[in-house]
C-alpha positions in Angstrom: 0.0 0.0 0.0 0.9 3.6 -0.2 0.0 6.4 1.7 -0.2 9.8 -0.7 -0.4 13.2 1.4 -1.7 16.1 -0.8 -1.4 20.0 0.2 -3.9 22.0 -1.2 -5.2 25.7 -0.9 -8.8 25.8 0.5 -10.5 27.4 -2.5 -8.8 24.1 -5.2 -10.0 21.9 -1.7 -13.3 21.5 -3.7 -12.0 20.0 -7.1 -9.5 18.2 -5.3 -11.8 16.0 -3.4 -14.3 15.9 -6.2 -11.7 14.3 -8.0 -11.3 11.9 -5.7 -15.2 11.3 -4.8 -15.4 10.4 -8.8 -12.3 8.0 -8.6 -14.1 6.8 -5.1 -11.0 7.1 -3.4 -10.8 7.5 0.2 -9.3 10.1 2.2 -8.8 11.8 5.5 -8.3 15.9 4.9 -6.3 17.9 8.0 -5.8 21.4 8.1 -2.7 22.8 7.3 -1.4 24.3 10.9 1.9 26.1 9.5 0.3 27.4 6.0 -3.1 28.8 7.2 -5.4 28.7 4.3 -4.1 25.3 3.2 -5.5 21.6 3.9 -3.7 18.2 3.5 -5.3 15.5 2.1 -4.3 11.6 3.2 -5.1 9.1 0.4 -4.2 5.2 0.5 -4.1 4.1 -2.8 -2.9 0.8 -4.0 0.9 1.4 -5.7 -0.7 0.7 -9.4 -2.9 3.9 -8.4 -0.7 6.5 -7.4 0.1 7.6 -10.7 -3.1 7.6 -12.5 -4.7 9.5 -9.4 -1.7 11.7 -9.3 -2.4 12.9 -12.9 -6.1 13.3 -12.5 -5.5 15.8 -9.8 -2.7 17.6 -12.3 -5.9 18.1 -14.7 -7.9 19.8 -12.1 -5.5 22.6 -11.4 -3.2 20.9 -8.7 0.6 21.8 -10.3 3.9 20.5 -10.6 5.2 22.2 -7.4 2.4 21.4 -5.4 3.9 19.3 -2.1 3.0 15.7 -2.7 4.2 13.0 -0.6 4.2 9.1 -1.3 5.0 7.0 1.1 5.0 3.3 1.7 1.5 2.0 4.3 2.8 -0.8 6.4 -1.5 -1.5 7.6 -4.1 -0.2 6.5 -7.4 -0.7 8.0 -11.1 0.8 7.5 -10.7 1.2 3.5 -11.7 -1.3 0.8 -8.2 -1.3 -0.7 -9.8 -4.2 -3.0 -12.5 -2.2 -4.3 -10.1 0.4 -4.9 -7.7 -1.8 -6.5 -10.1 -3.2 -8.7 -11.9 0.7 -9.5 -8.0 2.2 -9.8 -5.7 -0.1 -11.0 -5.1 -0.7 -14.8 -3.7 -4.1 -15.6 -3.9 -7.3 -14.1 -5.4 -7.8 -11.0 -4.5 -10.0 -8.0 -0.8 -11.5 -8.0 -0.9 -12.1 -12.1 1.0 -8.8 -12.9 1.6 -5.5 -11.9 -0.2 -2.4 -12.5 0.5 -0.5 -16.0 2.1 2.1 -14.3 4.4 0.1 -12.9 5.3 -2.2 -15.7 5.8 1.4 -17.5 8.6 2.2 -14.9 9.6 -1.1 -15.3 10.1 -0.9 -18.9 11.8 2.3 -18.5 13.9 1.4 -16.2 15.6 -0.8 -18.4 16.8 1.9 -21.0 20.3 3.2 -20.7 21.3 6.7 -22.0 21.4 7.2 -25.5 24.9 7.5 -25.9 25.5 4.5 -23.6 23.0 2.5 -25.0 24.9 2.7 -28.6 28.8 1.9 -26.8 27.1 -1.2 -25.5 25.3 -2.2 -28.9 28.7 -1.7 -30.9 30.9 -3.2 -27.7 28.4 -6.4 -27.8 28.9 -6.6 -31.2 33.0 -6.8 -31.4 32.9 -9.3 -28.6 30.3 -11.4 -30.9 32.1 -11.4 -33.8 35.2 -12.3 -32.3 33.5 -14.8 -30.6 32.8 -16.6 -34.0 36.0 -16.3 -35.5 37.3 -17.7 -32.4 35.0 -20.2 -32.6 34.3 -19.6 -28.5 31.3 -20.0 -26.8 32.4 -18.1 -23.9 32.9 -14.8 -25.7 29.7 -15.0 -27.4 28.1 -15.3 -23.7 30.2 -12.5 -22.7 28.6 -10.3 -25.8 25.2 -11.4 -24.5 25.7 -10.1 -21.4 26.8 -6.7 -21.8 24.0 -6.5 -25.1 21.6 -3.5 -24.4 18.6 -4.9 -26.2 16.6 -6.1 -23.8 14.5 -2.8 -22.7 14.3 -1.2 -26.5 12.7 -4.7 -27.6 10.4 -5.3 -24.7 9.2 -1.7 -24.7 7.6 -1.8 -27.9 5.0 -4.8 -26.4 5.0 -3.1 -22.8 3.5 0.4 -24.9 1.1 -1.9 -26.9 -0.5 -3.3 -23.7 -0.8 0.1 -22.2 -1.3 2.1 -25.2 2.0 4.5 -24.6 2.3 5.3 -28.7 5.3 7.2 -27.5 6.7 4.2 -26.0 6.2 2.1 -29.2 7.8 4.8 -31.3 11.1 5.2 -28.8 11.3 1.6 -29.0 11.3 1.2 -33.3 13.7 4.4 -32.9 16.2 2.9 -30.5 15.6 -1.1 -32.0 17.0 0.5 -35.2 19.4 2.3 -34.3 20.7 0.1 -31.9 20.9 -2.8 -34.7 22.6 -0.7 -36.9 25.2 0.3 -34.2 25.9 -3.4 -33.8 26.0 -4.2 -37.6 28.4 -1.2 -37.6 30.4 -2.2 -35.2 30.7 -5.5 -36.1 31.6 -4.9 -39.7 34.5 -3.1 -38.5 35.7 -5.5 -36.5 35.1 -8.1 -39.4 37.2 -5.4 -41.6 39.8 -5.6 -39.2 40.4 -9.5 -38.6 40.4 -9.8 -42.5 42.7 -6.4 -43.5 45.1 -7.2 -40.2 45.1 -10.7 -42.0 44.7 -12.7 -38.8 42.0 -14.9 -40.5 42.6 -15.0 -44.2 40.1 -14.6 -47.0 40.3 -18.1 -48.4 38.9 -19.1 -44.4 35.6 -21.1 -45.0 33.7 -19.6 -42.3 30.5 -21.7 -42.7 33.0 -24.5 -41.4 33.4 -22.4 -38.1 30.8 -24.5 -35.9 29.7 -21.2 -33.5 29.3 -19.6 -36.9 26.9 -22.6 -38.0 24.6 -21.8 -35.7 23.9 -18.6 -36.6 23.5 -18.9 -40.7 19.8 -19.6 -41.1 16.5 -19.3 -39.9 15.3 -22.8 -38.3 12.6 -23.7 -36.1 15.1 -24.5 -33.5 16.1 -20.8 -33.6 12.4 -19.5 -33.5 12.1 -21.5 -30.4 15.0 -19.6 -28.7 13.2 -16.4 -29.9 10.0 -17.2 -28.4 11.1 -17.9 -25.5 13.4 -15.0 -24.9 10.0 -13.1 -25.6 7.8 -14.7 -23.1 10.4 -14.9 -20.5 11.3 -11.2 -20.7 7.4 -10.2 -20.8 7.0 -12.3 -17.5 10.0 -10.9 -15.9 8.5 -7.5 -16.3 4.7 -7.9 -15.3 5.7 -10.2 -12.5 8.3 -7.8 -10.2 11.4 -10.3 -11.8 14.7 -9.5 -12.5 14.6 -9.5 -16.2 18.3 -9.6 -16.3 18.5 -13.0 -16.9 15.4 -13.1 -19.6 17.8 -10.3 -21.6 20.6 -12.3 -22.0 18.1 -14.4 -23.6 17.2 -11.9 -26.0 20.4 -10.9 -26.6 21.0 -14.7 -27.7 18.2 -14.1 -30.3 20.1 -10.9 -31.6 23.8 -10.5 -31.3 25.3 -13.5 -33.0 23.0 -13.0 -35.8 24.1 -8.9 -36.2 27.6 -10.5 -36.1 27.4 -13.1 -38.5 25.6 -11.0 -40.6 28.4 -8.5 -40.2 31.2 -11.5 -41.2 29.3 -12.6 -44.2 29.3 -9.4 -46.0 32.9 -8.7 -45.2 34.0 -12.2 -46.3 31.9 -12.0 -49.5 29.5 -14.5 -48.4 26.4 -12.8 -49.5 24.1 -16.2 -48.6 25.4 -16.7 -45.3 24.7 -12.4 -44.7 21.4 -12.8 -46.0 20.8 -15.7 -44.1 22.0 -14.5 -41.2 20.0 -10.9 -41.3 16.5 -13.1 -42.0 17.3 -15.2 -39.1 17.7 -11.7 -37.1 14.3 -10.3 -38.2 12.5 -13.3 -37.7 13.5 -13.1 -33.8 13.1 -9.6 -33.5 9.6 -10.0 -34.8 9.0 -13.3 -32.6 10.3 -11.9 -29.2 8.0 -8.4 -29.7 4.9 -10.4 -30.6 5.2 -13.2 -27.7 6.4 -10.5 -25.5 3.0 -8.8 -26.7 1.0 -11.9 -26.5 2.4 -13.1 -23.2 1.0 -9.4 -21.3 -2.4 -10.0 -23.3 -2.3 -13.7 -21.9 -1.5 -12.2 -18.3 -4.7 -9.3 -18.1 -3.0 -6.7 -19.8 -5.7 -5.7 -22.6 -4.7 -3.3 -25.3 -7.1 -0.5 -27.4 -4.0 0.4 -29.1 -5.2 -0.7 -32.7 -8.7 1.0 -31.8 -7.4 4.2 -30.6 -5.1 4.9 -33.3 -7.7 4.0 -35.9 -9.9 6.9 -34.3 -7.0 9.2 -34.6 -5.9 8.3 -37.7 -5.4 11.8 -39.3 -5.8 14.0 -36.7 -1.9 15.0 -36.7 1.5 14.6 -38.0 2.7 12.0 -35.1 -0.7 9.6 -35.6 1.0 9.5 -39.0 4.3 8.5 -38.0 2.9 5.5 -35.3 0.8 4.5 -38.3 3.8 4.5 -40.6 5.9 2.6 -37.8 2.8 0.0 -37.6 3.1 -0.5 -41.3 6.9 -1.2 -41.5 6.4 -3.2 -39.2 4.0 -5.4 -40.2 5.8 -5.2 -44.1 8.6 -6.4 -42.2 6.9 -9.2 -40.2 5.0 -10.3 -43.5 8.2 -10.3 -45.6 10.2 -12.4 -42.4 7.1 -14.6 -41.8 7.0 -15.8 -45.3 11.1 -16.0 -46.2 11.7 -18.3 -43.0 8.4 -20.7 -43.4 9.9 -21.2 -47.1 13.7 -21.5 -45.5 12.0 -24.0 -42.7 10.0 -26.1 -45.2 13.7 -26.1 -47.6 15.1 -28.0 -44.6 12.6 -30.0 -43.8 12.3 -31.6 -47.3 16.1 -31.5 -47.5 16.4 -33.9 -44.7 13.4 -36.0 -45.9 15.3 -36.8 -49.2 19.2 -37.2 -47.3 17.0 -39.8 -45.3 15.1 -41.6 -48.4 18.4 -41.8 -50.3 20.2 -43.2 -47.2 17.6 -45.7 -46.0 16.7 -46.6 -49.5 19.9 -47.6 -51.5 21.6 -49.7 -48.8 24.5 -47.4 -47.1 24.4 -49.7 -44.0 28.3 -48.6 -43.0 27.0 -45.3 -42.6 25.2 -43.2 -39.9 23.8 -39.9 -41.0 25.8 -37.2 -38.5 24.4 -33.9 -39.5 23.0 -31.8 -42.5 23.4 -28.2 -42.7 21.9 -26.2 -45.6 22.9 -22.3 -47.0 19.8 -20.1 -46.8 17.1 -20.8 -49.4 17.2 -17.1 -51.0 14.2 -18.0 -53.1 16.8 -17.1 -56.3 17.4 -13.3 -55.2 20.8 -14.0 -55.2 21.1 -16.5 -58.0 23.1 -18.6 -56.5 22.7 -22.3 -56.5 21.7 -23.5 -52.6 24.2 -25.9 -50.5 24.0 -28.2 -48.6 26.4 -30.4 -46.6 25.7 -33.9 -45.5 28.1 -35.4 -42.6 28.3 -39.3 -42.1 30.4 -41.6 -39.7 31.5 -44.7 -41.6 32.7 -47.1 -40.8 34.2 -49.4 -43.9 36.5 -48.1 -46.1 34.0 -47.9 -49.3 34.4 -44.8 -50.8 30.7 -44.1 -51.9 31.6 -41.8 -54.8 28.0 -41.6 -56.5 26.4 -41.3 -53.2 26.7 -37.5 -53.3 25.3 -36.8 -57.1 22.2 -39.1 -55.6 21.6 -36.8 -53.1 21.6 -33.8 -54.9 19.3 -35.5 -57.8 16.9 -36.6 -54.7 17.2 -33.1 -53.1 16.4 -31.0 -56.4 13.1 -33.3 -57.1 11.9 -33.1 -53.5 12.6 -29.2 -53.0 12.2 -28.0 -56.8 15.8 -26.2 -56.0 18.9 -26.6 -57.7 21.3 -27.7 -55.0 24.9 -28.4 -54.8 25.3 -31.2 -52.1 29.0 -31.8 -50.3 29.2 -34.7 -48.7 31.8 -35.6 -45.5 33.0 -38.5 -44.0 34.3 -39.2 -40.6 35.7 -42.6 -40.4 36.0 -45.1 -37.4 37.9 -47.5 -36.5 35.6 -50.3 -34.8 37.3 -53.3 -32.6 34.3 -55.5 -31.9 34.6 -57.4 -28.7 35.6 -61.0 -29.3 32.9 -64.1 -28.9 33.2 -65.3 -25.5 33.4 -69.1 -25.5 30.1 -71.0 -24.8 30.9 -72.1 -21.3 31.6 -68.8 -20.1 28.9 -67.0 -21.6 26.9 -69.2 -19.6 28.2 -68.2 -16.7 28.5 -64.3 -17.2 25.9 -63.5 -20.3 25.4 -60.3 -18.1 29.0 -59.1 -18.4 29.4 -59.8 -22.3 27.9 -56.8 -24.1 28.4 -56.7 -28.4 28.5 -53.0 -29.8 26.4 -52.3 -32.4 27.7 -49.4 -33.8 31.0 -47.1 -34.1 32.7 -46.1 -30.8 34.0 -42.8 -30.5 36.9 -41.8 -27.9 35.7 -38.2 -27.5 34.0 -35.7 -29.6 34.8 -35.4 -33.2 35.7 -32.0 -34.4 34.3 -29.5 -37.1 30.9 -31.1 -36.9 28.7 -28.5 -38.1 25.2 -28.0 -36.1 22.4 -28.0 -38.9 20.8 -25.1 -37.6 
């Protein structure tokens, strides 16, 4: 509970408390011993209500310098703090969320300065990108960390809930311009590590596995985005620490920005555009299940309503509607590029498997498939894809890759070049026990029935 003490002159006394007779707040008014001519009014309010009853008395004449106090209410007896919460409060009610203004301050909260916000977006961004070409997980979590992204992402769902246009427009603004800091900031970098010549420009840097993560849209990916969404909205509406949840988002966005960043310098123009639709697509998941998520908690937005009664009245109406259109252009273009990447994949690994099962490779075991982004011809390139197996003979299998690019190019209607990889094994079965003993320790005696690896095998690519 709060407690909000209120000085007022006797002749505003009357609009004051009419003010809070329509809210049906209550209050306890004193007169003002050391300012004759002045009263103070006590309100308790519920904390989601301070704000919204503080600005209804602004409209009724009390200013900016009047002497308001808020303070915290230990007990409270004799009011209906219920009723009040219920007549007062905007948001969820009960222990679901907190009150709109709060999740407002929240929200806010969460922004850093301009100028810092950008040092953080291009600092982020080096670390990422030499994270990747380091091929270190540990430095990518370092970039996460230290990302800014968090509060400019989740605002834009937190001003849709509570219809705050001018949160929704600062948070497009500062989304942009802190994604093109990053790309920025990690092209230089890129720049640097090629012109310095620490990696050179023959380096295959699909083969980098951190980097494999990162190349294409997959569902795998939208499930990190989606949850980086719904964990940050719940941090916020629930009084969380949403450090934690923007890491998360930071996941969803840095390495992308970066690898984005390394294609372009490197000439890799599938593996940029790759990379920037995988971006989108979880910028636009984590704002709409961040959005979703509030709704799902009690938060209820008029935001489409009210700005479809404004629409025209002024010059900002016009830029939120412009903002709403890009973004939705965007969302449509990123919806429909990764559903046609995703379904690319999927048949991909539908044929790898038909060829595999079908023409009798027994001696080998399907280890991983990774495919270039399916640009839909933009770039006119021809998409790749890479097939891994263990084997575990020495037959050499040389049609088995011109069979999997015929069985790819009929299933996705694509023309494909397929590379195919072999890691071999050595296999040392264990030796057949004699009959006698096996009797007595069948337990013990275990045949493998497949390759046995002493530890992990390196430059696997992830598929993703």
């Amino acid at each position: 509970m709060r407690l909000m003490q209120v000085r007022t002159s006797t002749e505003q006394r009357a609009d004051v408390e009419s003010t809070l007779d329509d809210l049906d707040a209550e209050y306890l008014v004193v007169d003002e011993v050391s300012e004759p001519g002045s009263v103070v009014l006590y309100v308790p309010l519920p904390p989601g209500a301070v704000d919204p009853v503080h600005d209804r008395l602004r409209q009724v004449g009390l200013g900016d310098d009047a002497y308001v106090v808020v303070t915290d209410a230990d007990a409270v007896s004799g009011v209906d703090i219920e009723g009040m919460n219920e007549r007062l409060v905007e948001g969820p009610k009960g222990e679901r969320g907190v009150s709109n203004a709060e999740l407002r301050e929240r929200a806010d909260d969460l922004w850093p300065d301009g100028a810092t916000y950008v040092a953080l977006a291009i600092l982020s961004a080096f670390l990422a990108t030499a994270g990747l070409m380091l091929d270190s997980a540990i430095v990518i979590v370092g970039a996460m960390v230290i990302a800014p992204f968090a509060g400019t992402t989740l605002s834009a769902s937190v001003g849709w809930v509570i219809d705050d246009h001018g949160m929704v427009a600062r948070s497009a603004r500062a989304q942009v311009a802190g994604l093109v800091a990053a790309l920025a900031g990690a092209i230089g970098m890129s720049l640097a590590i090629n012109r310095i010549g620490i990696m050179p420009d023959s380096l295959q840097i699909t083969q980098a596995e951190q980097i494999g993560f990162f190349l294409t849209p997959s569902v795998l990916a939208l499930t990190i985005a989606v949850s980086a969404g719904a964990a940050g909205a719940l941090a916020l509406a629930t009084d969380l620490p949403v450090s934690v949840a923007g890491v998360a988002v930071a996941a969803a966005i840095v390495p992308a920005v970066a690898t984005t960043a390394i294609g372009l310098v490197w000439g890799e123009l599938l593996v940029a555009l790759g990379a920037l639709m995988l971006l989108l697509m979880n910028i636009v998941s984590i704002n709409v299940t961040a959005y979703v998520t509030l709704v799902a908690l009690g938060y209820r937005s008029t935001f489409v309503r009210d700005s479809w009664r404004a629409a025209g009245t002024d010059l900002r109406t016009a830029g939120y509607a412009l903002a709403v259109v890009l973004f939705l252009a965007v969302a449509g273009v990123t919806v429909y590029s990764t559903s046609e990447h995703i379904a690319f994949e999927y048949q991909t690994t539908n044929a790898v498997s038909e060829v595999v099962d079908e023409r009798g490779y027994d001696d080998l075991e399907l280890y991983d498939i990774s495919t270039s982004y399916d640009d839909q011809g933009v770039l006119r390139e021809p998409e790749s894809v890479t097939v891994t197996f263990a084997r575990t003979s020495d037959r050499s299998h040389d049609q088995i890759a011109a069979g999997l690019r015929e069985q790819i190019s009929e299933r996705t209607g694509n023309d494909v070049t397929v590379r195919v990889r072999f890691i071999d094994y050595a296999t040392a079965e264990a030796a057949a026990e004699s009959e006698s003993e096996s009797r007595g320790s069948s337990l013990a005696s275990v045949r493998p029935t497949g390759p046995v690896s002493a530890g992990p095998v390196p430059g696997a690519g992830s598929g993703i």
